[in-house]
Every structure is written in C-alpha cells, then in structure tokens.
ZAVEXPA-855262 format. One line per 5 residues: number of its first residue (from 1); for each residue x, y, z of N, C-alpha, C, O. Coordinates in steps of 0.02 Angstrom, whole numbers, padded with zeros to 5 digits. Layout:
BEGIN
NUM = X Y Z X Y Z X Y Z X Y Z | ...
***
This chain:
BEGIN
1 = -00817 -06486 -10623 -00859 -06462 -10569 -00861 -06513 -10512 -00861 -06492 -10454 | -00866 -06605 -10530 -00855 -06618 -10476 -00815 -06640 -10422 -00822 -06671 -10370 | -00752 -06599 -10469 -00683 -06602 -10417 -00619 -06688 -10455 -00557 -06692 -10452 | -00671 -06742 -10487 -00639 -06799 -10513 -00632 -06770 -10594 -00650 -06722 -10628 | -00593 -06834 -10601 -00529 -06805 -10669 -00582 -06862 -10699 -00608 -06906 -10665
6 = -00595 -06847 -10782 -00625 -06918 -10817 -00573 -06957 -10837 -00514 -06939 -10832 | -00590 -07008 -10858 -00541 -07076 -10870 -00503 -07048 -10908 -00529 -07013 -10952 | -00419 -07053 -10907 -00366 -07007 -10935 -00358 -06942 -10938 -00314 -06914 -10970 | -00406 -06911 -10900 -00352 -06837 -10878 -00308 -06863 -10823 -00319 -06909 -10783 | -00251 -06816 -10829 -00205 -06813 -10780 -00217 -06735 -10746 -00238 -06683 -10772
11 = -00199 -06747 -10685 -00218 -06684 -10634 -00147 -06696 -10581 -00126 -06749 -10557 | -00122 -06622 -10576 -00097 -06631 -10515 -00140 -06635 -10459 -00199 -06620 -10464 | -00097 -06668 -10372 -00132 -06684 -10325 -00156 -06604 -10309 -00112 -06562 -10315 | -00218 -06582 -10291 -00226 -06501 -10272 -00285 -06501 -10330 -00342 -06478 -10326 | -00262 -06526 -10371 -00319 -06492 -10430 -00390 -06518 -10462 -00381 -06565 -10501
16 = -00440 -06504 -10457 -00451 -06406 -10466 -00455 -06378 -10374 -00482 -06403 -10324 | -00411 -06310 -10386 -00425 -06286 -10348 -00480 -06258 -10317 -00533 -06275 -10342 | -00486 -06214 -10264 -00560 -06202 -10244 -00588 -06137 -10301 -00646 -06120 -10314 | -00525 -06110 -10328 -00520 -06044 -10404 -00544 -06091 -10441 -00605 -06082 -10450 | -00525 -06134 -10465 -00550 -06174 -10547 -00621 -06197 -10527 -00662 -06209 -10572
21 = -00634 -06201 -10472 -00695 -06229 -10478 -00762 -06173 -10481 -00818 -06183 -10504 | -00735 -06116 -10449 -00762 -06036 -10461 -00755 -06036 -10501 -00811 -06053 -10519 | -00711 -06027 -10573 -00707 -05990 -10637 -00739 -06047 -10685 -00760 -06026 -10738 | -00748 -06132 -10671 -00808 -06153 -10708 -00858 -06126 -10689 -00891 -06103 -10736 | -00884 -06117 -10632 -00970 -06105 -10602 -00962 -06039 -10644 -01007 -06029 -10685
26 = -00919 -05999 -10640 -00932 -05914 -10675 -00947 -05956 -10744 -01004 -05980 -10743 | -00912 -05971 -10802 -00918 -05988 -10861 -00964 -06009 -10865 -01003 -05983 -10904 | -00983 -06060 -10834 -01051 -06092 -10841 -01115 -06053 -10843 -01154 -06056 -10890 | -01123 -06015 -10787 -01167 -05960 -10787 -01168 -05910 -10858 -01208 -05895 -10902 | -01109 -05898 -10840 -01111 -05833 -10907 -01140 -05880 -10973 -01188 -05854 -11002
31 = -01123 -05927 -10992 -01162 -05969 -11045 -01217 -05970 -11027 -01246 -05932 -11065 | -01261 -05995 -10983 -01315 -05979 -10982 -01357 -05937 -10973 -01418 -05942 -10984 | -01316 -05872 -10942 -01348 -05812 -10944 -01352 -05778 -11018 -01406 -05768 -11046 | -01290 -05761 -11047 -01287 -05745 -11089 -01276 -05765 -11165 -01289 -05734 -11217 | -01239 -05840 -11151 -01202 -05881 -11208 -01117 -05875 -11206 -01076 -05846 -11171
36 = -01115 -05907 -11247 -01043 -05931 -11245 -01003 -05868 -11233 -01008 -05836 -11284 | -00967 -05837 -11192 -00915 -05774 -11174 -00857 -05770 -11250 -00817 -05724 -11258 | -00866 -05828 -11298 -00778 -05856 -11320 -00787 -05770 -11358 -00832 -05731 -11373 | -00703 -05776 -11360 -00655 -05810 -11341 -00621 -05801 -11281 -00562 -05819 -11275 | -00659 -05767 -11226 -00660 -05751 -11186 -00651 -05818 -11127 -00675 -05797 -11074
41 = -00634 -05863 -11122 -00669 -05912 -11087 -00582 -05937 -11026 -00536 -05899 -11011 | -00592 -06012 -11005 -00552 -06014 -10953 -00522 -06073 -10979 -00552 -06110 -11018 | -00458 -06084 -10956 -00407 -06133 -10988 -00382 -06164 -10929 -00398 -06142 -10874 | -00349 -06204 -10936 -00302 -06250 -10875 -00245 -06257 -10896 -00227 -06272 -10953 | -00208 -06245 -10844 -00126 -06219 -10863 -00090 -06290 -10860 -00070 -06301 -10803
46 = -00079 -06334 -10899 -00038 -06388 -10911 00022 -06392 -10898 00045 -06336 -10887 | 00068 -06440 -10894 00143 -06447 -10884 00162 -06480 -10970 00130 -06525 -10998 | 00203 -06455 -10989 00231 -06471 -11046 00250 -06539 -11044 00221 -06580 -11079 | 00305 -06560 -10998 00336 -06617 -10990 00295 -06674 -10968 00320 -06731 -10969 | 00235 -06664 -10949 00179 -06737 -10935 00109 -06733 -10933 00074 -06778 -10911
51 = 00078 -06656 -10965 -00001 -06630 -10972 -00018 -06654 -10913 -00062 -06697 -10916 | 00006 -06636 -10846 -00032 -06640 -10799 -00052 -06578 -10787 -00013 -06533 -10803 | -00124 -06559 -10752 -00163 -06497 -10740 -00128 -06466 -10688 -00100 -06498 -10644 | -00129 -06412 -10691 -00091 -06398 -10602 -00115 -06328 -10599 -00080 -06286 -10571 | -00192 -06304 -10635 -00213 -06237 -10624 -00252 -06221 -10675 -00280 -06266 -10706
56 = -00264 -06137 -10698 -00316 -06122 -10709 -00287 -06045 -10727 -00238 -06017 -10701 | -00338 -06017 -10787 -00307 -05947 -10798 -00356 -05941 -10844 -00367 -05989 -10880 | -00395 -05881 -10851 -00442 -05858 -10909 -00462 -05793 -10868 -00439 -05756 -10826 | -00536 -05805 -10916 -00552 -05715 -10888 -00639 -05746 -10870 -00670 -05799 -10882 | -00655 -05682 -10835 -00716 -05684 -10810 -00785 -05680 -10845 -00843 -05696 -10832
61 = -00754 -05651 -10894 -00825 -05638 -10945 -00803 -05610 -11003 -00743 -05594 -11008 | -00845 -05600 -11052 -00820 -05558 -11103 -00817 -05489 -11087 -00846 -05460 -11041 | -00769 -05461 -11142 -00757 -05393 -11153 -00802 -05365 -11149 -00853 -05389 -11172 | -00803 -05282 -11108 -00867 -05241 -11090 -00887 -05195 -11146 -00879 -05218 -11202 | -00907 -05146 -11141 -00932 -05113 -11202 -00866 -05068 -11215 -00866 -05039 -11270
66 = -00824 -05059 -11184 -00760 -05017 -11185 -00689 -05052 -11205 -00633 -05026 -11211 | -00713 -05129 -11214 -00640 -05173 -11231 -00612 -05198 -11171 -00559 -05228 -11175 | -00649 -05187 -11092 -00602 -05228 -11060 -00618 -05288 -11036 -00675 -05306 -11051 | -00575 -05341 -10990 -00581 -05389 -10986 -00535 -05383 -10909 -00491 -05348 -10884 | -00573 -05434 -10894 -00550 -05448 -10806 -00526 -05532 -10816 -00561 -05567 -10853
71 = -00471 -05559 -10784 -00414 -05611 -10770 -00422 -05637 -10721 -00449 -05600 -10679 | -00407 -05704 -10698 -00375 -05715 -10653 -00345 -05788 -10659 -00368 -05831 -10697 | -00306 -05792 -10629 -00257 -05845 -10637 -00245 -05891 -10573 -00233 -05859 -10522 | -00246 -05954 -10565 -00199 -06002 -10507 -00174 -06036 -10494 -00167 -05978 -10515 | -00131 -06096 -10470 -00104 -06162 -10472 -00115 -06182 -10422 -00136 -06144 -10378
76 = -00105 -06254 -10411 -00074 -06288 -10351 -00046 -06290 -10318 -00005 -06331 -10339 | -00025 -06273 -10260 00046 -06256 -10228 00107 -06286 -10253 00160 -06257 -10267 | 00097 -06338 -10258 00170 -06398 -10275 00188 -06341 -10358 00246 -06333 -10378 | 00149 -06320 -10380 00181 -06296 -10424 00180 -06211 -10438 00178 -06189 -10495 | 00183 -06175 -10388 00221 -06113 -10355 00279 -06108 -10358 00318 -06153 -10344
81 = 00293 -06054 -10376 00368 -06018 -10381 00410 -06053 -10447 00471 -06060 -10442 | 00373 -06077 -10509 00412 -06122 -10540 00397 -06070 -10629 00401 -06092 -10686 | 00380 -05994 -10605 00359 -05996 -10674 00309 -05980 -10708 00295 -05927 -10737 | 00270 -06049 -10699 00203 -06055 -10734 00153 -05996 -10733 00118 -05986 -10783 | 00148 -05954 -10677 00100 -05898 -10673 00101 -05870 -10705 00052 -05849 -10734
86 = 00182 -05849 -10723 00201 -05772 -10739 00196 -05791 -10821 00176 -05744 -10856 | 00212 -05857 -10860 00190 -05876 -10921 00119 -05870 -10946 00096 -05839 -10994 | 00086 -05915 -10891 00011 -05910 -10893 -00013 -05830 -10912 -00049 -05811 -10959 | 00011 -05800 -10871 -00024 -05745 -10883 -00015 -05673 -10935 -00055 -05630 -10954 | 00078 -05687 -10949 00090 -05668 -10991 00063 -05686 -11081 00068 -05650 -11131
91 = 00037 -05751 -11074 00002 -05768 -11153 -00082 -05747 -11125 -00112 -05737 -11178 | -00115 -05741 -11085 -00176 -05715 -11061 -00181 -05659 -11115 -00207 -05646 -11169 | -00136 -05632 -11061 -00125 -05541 -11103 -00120 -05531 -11180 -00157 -05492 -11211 | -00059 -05579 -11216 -00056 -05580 -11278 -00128 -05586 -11311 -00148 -05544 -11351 | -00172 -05650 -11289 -00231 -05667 -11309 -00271 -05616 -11316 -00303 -05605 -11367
96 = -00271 -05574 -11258 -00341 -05546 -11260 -00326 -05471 -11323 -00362 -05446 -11366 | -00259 -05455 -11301 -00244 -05410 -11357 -00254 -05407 -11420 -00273 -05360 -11455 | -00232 -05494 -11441 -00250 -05513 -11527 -00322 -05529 -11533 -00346 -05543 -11587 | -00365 -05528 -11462 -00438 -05532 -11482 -00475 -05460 -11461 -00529 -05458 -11431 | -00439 -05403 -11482 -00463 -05352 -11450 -00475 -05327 -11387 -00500 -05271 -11390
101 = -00468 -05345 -11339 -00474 -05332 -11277 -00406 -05261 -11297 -00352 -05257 -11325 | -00472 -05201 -11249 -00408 -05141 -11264 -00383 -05132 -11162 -00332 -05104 -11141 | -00424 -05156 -11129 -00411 -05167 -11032 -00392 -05233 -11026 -00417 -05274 -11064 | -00349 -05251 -10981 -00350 -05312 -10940 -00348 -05300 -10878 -00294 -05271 -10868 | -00382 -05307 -10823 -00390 -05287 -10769 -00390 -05363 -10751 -00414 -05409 -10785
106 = -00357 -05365 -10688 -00331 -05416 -10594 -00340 -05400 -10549 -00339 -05339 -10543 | -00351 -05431 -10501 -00336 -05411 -10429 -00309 -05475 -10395 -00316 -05531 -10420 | -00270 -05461 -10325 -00257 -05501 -10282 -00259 -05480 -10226 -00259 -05419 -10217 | -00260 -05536 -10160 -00268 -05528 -10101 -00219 -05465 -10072 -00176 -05457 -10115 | -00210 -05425 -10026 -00135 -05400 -10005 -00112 -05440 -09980 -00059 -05412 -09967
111 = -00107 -05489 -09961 -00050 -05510 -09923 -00008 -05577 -10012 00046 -05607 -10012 | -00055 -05575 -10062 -00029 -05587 -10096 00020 -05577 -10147 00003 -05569 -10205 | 00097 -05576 -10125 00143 -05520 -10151 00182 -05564 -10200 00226 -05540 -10235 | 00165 -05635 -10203 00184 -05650 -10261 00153 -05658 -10317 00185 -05672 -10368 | 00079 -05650 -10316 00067 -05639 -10363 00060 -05557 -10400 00061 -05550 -10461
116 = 00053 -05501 -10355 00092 -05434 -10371 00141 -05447 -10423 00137 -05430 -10482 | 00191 -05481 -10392 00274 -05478 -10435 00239 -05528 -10500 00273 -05520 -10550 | 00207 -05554 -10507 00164 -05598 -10563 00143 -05555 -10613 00167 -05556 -10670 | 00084 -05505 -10590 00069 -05453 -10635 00095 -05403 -10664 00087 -05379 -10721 | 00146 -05380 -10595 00182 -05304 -10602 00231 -05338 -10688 00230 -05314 -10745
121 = 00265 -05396 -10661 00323 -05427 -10703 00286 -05432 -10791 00323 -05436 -10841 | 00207 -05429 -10795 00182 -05433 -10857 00162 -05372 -10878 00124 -05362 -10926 | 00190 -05325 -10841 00174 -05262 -10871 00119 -05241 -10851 00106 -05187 -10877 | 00053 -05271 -10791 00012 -05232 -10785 00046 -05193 -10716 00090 -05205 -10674 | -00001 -05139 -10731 00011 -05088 -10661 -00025 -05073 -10598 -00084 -05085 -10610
126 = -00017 -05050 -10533 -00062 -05051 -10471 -00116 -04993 -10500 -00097 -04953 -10543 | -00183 -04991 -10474 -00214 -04958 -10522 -00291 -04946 -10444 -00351 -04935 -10454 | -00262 -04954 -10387 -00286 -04948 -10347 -00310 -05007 -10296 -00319 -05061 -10323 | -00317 -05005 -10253 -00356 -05056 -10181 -00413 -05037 -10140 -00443 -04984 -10141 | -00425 -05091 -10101 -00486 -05079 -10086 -00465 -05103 -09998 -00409 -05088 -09976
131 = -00511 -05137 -09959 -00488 -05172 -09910 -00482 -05220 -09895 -00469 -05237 -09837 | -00492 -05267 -09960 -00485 -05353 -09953 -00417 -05351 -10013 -00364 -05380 -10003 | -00431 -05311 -10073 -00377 -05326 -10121 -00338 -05272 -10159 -00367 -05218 -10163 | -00267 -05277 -10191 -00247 -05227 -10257 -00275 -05251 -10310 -00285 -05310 -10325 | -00288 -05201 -10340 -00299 -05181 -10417 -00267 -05173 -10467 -00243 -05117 -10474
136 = -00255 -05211 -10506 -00175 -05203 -10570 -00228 -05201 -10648 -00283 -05228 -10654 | -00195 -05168 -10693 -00221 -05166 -10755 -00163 -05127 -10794 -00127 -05082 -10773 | -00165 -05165 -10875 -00146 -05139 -10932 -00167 -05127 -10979 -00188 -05177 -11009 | -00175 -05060 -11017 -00204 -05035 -11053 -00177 -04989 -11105 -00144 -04937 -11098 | -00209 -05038 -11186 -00172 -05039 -11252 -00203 -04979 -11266 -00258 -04972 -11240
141 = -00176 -04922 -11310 -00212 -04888 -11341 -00195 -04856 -11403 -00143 -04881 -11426 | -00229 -04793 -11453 -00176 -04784 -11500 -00122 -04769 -11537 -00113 -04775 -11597 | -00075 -04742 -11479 -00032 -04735 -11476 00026 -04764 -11472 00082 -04741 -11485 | 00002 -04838 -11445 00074 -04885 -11457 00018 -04956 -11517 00027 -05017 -11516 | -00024 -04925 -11552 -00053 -04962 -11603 -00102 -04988 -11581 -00133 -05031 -11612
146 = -00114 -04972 -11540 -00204 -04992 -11528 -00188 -05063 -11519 -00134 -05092 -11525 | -00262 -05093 -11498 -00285 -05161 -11468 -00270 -05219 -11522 -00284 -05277 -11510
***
C-alpha cells in the first residue's frame, strides 16, 4: 500500500502500479467488510528468471451467489507484450474453475486492444460495453462438465 518494497522484495521499476494498489485497497476492504474473500484473493505476477514483481492479477471479491467472479489483471510497461498477461490470466481462469467459480467476468478500457487480444486469446468472450469499457466473460457449465 505504501508504494516501497520491504527489505528483499524485488520489484520492477513501475511497480505497484496505480491497479495493484486499487486491488490491495479492494482486498483489504473486502476483509474487513466481510473477511477473508480466499481463495478468491490477488497475486503478483513474478518473473521466473529473477522474482522480480512486474504486476498484479486476482479477482475482486469472492464468488457471487451464482458462481461468478470478476478479474483483473496488469503489469508494468517494461514488461508488455512479453506474454506474461496472457499466462497470468490464463492460470486465473484455471484457478477459479478448480475453485468453483462457474463466471469469470473482465473488462477493459476501449481503446485497450491489447488487452482484448489478452482475454479473447483465453477463451473469454465480448459479452457487451458500456461507454468507458468492453465486457468479456467465460462461462463453465454442464455440459462441458460443469465448474
């Protein structure tokens, strides 16, 4: 929350973004509103090759009374176009599936079209807009074996 790394984290330069620092204040809240969301909660997207931070990916809250769950994901610029999103968000999805989540619902800016090709590429679908953002979601059901 206050933007400094404690003694031995590594962070890329950028991080936390002005997103990671929104999706602690959300978590935080939701714990105290409600209690712990898990396993619902928010992660930081690491680099394999040197655990430096370079982003952020979880969900907003827990699952609603219907199984869904709302996402969102971000990085650092320096580490754009390399990947990481479309991973990030592809094990999101896995997660929430093996924890029941039967919705995963996103959105992004319009003019944000790479992260579109981010979601579309994980299988979620456009699922409507508004006038600030699109709407993408995928949704398990019992027909390809349920949640």
């Amino acid at each position: 929350m206050a933007g400094t790394p404690d003694a031995g984290a590594r962070w890329a330069s950028g991080y936390p973004t002005d997103g990671d620092v929104l999706a602690a204040r959300r978590y935080l809240a939701a714990c105290a509103d409600t209690g712990d969301p898990h396993p619902f909660g928010n992660f930081e997207i690491r680099l394999r090759e040197d655990g430096r931070a370079v982003g952020g990916a979880g969900f907003h809250g827990p699952a609603d009374e219907d199984g869904a769950v709302t996402i969102g994901y971000g990085l650092v610029p320096s580490a754009r176009g390399r990947g990481y999103a479309s991973e990030a968000l592809r094990e999101l999805l896995r997660f929430a599936r093996a924890h029941g989540a039967t919705r995963v619902k996103g959105d992004a800016d319009h003019d944000n079209l790479a992260s579109h090709r981010v979601m579309t590429a994980a299988g979620m679908r456009p699922a409507g807009q508004d006038e600030r953002v699109r709407y993408f979601e995928i949704v398990w059901g019992d027909e390809d074996g349920g949640a």
